[in-house]
TORFI-398724 format. One line per 10 residues: number of its first residue (from 1); their letters; for each residue x, y, z of C-alpha. Coordinates in nm, 4 decimals. Example, Ala and Ser with C-alpha at 12.3 -4.5 7.8 and 13.67 -1.06 7.14 Angstrom:
BEGIN
1) as) 1.2300,-0.4500,0.7800; 1.3670,-0.1060,0.7140
***
This chain:
BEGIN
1) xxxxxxxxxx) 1.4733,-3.3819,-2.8716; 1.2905,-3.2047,-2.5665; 1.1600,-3.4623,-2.4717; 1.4178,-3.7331,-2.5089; 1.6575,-3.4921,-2.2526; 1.3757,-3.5047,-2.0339; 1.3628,-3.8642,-2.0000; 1.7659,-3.8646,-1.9701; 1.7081,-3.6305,-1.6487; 1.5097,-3.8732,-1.4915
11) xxxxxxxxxx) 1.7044,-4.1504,-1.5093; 1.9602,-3.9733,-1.3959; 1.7189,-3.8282,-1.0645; 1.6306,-4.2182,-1.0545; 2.0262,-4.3696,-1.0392; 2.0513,-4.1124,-0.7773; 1.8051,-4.1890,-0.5628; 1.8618,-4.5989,-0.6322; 2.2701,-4.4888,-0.4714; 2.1217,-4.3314,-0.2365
21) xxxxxxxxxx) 1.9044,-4.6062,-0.1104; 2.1842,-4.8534,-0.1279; 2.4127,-4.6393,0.0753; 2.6516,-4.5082,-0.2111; 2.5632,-4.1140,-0.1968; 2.9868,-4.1440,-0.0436; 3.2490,-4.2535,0.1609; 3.1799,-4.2271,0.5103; 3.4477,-4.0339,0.7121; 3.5416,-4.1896,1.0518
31) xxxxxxxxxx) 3.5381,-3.8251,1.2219; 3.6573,-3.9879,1.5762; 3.9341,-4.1912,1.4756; 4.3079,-4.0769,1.4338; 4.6023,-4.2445,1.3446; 4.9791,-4.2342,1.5148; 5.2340,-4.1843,1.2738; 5.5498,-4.2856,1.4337; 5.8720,-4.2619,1.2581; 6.1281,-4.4989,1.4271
41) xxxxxxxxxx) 6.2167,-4.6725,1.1109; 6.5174,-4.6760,0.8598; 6.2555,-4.7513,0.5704; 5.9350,-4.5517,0.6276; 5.8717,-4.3496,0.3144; 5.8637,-4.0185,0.3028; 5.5907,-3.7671,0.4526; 5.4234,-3.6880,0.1355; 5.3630,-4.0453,0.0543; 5.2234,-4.1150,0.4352
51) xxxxxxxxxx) 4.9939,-3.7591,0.3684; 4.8763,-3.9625,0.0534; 4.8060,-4.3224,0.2121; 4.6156,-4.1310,0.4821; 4.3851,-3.9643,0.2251; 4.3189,-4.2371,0.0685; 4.1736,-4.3784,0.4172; 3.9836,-4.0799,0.4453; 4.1068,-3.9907,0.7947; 4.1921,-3.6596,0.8879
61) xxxxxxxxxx) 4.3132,-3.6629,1.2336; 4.6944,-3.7883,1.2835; 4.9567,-3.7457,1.5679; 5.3622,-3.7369,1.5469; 5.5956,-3.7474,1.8191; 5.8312,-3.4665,1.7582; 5.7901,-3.1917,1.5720; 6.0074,-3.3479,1.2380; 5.9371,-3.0255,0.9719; 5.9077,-3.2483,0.6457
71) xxxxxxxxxx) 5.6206,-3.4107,0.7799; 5.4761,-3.0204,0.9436; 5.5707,-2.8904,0.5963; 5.4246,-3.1975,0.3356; 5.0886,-3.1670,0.5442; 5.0533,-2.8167,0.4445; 4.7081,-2.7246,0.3095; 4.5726,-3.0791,0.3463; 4.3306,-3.0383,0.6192; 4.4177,-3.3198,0.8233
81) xxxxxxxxxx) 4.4328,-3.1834,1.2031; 4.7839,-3.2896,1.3444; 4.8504,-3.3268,1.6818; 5.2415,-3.2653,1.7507; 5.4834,-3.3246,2.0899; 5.7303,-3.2447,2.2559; 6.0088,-3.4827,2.3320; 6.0808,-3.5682,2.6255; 6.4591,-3.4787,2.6466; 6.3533,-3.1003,2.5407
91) xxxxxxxxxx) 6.0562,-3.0900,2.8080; 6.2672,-2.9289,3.0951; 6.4101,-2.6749,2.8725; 6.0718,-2.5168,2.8111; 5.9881,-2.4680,3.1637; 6.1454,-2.1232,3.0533; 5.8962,-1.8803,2.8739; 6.1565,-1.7121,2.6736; 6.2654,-2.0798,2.5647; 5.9062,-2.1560,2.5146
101) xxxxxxxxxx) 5.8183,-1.8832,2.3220; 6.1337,-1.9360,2.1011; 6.0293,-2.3224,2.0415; 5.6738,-2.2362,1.9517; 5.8109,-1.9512,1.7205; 6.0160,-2.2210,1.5853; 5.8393,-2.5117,1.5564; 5.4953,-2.4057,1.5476; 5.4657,-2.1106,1.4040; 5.6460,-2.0749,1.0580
111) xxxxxxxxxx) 5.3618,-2.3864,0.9580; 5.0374,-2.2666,1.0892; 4.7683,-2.2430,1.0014; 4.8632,-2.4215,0.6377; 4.9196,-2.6744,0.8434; 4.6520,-2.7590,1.0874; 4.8211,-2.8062,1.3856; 4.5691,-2.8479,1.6782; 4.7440,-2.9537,1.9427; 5.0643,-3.0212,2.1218
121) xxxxxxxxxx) 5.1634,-3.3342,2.3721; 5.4203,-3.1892,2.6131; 5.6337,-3.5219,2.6412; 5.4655,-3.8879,2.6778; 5.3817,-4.1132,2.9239; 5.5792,-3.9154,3.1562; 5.4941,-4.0588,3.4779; 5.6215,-4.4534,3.3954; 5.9788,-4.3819,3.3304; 6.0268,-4.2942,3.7166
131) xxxxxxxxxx) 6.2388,-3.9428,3.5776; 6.1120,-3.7062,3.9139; 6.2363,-3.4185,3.6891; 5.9824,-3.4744,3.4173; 5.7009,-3.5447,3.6419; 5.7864,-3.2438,3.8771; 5.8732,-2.9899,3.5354; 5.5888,-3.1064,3.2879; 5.3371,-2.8729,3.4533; 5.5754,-2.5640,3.4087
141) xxxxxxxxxx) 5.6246,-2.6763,3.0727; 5.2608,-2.6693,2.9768; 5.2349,-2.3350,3.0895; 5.5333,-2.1963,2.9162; 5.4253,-2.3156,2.5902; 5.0273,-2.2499,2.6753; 5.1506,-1.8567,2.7649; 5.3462,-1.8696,2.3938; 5.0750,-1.9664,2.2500; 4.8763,-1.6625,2.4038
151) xxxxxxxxxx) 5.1683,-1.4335,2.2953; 5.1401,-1.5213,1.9245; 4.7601,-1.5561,1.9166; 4.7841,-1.8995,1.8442; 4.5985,-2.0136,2.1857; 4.2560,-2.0273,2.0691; 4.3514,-2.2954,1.7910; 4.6111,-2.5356,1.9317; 4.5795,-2.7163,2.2787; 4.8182,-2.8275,2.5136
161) xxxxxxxxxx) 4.8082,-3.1270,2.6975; 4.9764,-3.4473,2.8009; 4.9122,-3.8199,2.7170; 4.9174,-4.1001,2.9977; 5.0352,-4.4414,3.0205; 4.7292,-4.6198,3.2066; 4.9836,-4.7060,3.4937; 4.9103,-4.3802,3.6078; 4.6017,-4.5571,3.7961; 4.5927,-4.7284,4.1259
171) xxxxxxxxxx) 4.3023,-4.9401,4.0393; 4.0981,-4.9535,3.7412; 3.8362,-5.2706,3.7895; 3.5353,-5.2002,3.8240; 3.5792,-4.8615,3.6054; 3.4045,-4.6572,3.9346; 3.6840,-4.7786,4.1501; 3.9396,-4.5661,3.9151; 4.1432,-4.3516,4.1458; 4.4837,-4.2500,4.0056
181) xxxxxxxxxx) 4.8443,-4.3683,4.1977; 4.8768,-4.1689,4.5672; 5.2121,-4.0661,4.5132; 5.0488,-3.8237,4.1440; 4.8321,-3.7170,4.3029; 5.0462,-3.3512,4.3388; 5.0784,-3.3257,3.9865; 4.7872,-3.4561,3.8656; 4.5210,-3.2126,4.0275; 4.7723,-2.9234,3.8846
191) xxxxxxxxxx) 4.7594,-3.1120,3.5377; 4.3780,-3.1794,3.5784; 4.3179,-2.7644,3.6882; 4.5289,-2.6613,3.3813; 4.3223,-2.8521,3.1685; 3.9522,-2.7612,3.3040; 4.1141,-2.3760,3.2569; 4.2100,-2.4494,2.8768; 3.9262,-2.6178,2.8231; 4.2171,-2.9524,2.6568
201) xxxxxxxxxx) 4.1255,-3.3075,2.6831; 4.2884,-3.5480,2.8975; 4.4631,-3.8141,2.6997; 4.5171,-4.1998,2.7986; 4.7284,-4.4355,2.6329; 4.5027,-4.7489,2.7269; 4.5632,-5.0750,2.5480; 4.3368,-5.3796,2.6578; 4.5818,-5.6285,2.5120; 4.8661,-5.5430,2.7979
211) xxxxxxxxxx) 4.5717,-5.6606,3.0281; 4.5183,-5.9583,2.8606; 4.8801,-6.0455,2.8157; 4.9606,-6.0417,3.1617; 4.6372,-6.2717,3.2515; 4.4624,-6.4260,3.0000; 4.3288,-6.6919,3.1980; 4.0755,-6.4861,3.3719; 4.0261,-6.1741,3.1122; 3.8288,-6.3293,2.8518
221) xxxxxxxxxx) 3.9431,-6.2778,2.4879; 3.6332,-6.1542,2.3230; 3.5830,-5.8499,2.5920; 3.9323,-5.7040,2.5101; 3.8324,-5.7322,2.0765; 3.5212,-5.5897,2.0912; 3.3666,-5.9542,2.0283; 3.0147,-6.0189,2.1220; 3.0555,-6.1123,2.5151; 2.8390,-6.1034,2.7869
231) xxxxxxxxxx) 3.0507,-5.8103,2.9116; 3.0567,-5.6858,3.2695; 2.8340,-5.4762,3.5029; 3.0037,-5.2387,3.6990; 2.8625,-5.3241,4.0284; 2.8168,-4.9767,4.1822; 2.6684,-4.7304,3.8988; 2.5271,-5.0420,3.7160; 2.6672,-4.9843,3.3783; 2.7526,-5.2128,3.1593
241) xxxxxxxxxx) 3.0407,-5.2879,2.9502; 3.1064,-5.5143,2.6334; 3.4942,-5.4192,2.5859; 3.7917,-5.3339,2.8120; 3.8824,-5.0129,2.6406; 3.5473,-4.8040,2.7044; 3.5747,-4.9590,3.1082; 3.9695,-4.7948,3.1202; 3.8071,-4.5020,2.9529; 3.5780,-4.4249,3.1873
251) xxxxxxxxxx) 3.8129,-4.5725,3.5092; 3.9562,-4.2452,3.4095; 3.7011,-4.0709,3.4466; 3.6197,-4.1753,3.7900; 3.9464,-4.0966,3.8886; 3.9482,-3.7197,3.7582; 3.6410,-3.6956,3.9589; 3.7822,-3.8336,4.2657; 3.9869,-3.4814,4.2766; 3.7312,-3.2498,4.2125
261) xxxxxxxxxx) 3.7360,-3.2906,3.8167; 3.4187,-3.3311,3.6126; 3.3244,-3.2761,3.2479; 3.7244,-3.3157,3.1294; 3.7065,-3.4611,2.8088; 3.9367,-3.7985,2.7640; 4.0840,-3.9089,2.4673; 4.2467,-4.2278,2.3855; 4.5872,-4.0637,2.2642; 4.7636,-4.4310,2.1561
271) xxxxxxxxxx) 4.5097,-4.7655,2.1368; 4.6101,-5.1022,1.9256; 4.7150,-5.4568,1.9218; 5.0523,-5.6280,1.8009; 5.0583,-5.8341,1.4691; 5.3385,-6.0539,1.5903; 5.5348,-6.0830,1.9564; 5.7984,-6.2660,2.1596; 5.6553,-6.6331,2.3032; 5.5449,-6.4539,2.6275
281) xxxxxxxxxx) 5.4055,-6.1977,2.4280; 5.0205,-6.4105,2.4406; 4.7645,-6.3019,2.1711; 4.9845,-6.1164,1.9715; 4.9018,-6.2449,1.6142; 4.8091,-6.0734,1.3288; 4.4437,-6.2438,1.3889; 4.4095,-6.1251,1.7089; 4.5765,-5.7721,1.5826; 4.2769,-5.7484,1.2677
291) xxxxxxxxxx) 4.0027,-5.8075,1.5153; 4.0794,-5.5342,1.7455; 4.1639,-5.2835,1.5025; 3.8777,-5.3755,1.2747; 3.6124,-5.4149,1.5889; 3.7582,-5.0656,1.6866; 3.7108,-4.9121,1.3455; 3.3138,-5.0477,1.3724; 3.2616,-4.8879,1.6807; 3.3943,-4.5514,1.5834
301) xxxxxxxxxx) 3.1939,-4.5756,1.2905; 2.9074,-4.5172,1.5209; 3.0775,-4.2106,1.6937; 2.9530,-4.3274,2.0337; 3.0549,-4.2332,2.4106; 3.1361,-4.4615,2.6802; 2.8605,-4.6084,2.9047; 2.9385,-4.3022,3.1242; 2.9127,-4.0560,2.8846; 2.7047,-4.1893,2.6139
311) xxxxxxxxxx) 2.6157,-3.9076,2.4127; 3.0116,-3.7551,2.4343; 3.1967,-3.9100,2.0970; 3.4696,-4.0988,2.2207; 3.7648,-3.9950,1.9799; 4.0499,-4.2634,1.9324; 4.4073,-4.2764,1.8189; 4.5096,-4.5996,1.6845; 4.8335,-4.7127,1.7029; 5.0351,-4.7190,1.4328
321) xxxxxxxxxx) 5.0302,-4.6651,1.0975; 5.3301,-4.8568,1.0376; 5.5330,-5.1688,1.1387; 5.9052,-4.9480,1.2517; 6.1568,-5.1638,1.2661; 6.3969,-4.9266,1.5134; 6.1647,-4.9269,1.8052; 6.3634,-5.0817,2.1374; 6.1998,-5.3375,2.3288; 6.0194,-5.7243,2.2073
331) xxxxxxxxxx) 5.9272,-5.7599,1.9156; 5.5608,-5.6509,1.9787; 5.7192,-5.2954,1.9913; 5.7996,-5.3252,1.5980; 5.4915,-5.4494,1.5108; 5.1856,-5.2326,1.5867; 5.1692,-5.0888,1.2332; 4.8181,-5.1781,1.0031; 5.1290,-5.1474,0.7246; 5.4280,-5.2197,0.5973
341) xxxxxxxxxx) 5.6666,-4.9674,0.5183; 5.6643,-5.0274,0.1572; 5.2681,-4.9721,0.1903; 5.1271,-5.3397,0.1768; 4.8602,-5.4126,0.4469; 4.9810,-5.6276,0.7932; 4.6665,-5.7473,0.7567; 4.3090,-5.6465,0.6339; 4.0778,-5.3877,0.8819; 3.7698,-5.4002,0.6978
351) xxxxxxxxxx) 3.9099,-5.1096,0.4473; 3.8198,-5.1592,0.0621; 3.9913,-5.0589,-0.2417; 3.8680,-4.7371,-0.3837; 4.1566,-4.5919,-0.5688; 4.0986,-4.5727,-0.9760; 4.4866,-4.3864,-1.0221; 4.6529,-4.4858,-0.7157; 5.0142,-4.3516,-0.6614; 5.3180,-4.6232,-0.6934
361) xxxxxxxxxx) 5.4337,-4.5653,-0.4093; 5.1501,-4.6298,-0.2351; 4.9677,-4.8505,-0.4885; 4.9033,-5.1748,-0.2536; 4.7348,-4.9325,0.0151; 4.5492,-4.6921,-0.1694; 4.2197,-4.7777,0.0540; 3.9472,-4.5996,0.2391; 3.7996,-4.7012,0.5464; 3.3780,-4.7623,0.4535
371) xxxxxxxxxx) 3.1611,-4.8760,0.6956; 3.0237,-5.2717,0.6543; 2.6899,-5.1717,0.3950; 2.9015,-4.9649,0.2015; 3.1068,-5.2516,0.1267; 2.8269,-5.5181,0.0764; 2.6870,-5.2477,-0.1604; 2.9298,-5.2709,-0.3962; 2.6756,-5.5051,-0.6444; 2.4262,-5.2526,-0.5959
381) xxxxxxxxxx) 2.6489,-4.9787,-0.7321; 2.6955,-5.2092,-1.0433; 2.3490,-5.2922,-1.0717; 2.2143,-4.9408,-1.0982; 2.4957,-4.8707,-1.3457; 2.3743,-5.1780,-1.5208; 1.9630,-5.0749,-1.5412; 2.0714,-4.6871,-1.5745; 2.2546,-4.7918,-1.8983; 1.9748,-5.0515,-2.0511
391) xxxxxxxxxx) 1.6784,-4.7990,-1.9553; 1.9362,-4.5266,-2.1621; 1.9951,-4.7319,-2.4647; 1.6090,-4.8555,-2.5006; 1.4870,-4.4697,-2.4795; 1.8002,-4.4309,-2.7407; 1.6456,-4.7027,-2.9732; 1.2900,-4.6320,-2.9217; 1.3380,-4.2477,-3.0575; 1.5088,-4.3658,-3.3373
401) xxxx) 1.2327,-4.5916,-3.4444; 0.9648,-4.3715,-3.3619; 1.0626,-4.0957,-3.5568; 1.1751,-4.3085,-3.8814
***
């Protein structure tokens, strides 16, 4: 009987190490990529079925745009890192410390740390709606909360920051030319010098399909989806680029640096591609959408940098999770989401079914996101199973009729 056990623990050392060669040891984790869970819908479900669907794609990183406390409260002890904001409307308010420190005590406090809140977006894309009071207040705001944050010891765990529209450039071609717009540049060194002092990342909004939209006679197709292209090289620091995004990524940089601001870390805050849009809306199909998304997904997989900053992971924010059918605007505006609201996929991003007791609620999208070899691997994973349980039942047989 010694012995048969024995031979039973080295099959199962050898089905081990067979997974293990065939890439199945687990589920990768994309550790760079977030996901923007926007909630301007009449039939989203509700936050505990979203916290579900976003396990089940393994990612852990997700931002809101308010501070809405069934979603702070169903994320409770769930580990994913949640990046909240403040809206707009409430921005000037805060430029008060005693109003600050009231709103974090609020709306911040009563949920961390159960809730891993680990940062906070002070308004959004504040600098294309041509408000003067935003733009002029958002600094004080910052500092408000940032000095609340100090005052309940919260500081050292949740950042404070602001995301950009990419308007907020002058010129962005070739990405060493970037130089923000003349009439920021006020604000922008005092948003910049609060940000090297807090050690928070920069965020950009950047979204290579507005690019393409607006001329896609000359911006070829493949460079904006990640598609094999022949790419550009910048002609002054001789880098070169195979995709739009990582160029508007690092146009930002070069702009930063143009007033006085180096080693800033920049993070796409909102990136994606429509599923469906208006006539003039050009390359906004749910083809076009699965590419981009799915090309994206590939190249976080990798957890690379920019040709600028190679060996810094870029980190990513797609948008959306969902299709919301509320947003104002064309149509592309309702139709960013990878799903449905009742949890079916707008289309397919290279994300498997994993699920063995998925939720009904969520029963279409229980899915993880697995890089390209775990998915091919799938016949592998059967195969071992298959030789692990022959090799078992011909040791089974062959004690028997030895010891008769």
């Amino acid at each position: 009987m010694e012995a048969f056990l024995h031979k039973i623990a080295i099959l199962h050392t050898f089905l081990g190490f067979f997974l293990l060669l065939s890439g199945f040891g687990s589920v990768r984790k994309i550790e760079s990529l977030g996901i923007n869970y926007g909630q301007v819908g009449n039939n989203l479900p509700p936050p505990g079925e979203v916290l579900e669907l976003l396990h089940s794609l393994r990612i852990t990183k997700a931002r809101i745009y308010d501070t809405n406390p069934h979603v702070l409260s169903a994320f409770a002890n769930s580990n994913v890192e949640l990046m909240v904001t403040v809206e707009n409307q409430v921005l000037t308010t805060l430029m008060d410390q005693q109003q600050a420190l009231q709103w974090v005590g609020t709306h911040i406090r009563p949920y961390f740390p159960a809730t891993r809140i680990t940062g906070i977006a002070v308004g959004n894309e504040l600098f294309t709606g041509g408000d003067m009071t935003l733009i002029t207040n958002v600094v004080p705001a910052m500092m408000s909360i940032r000095a609340a944050l100090v005052k309940l010891g919260l500081d050292q765990y949740i950042q404070v920051t602001t995301p950009h529209s990419l308007a907020v450039l002058a010129a962005s071609y070739p990405p060493s030319a970037g130089t923000f717009q003349s009439g920021l540049t006020g604000v922008m060194t005092q948003i910049l010098k609060f940000l090297a002092d807090t050690k928070a990342p920069f965020l950009i909004n950047a979204y290579p399909y507005f690019a393409y939209k607006d001329d896609p006679n000359r911006i070829p197709i493949d460079y904006v989806l990640f598609n094999r292209n022949p790419g550009m090289v910048d002609p002054y620091t001789k880098l070169h680029y195979d995709n739009m995004l990582y160029a508007q990524v690092d146009a930002v940089i070069f702009a930063m640096a143009r007033l006085g601001f180096q080693g800033i870390e920049v993070r796409v805050s909102e990136t994606g591609w429509p599923s469906k849009g208006d006539p003039d809306e050009i390359g906004s199909t749910v083809q076009n959408a699965g590419i981009y998304n799915r090309n994206l997904m590939r190249r976080q997989l990798k957890n690379e940098g920019t040709p600028l900053r190679p060996t810094a992971r870029l980190e990513v924010y797609v948008f959306a999770l969902f299709n919301e059918d509320m947003k104002p605007g064309p149509t592309s505006e309702r139709n960013y989401g990878l799903f449905q609201p009742d949890g079916t996929m707008v289309y397919n991003v290279g994300i498997s079914a994993l699920s063995s007791t998925p939720s009904t609620s969520t029963s279409s999208a229980t899915i993880s996101l697995t890089s390209n070899a775990a998915q091919e691997g799938m016949g592998y994973k059967s195969l071992a199973y298959s030789i692990f349980l022959y090799l078992l039942v011909f040791i089974v047989f062959y004690e028997k009729t030895r010891n008769c």
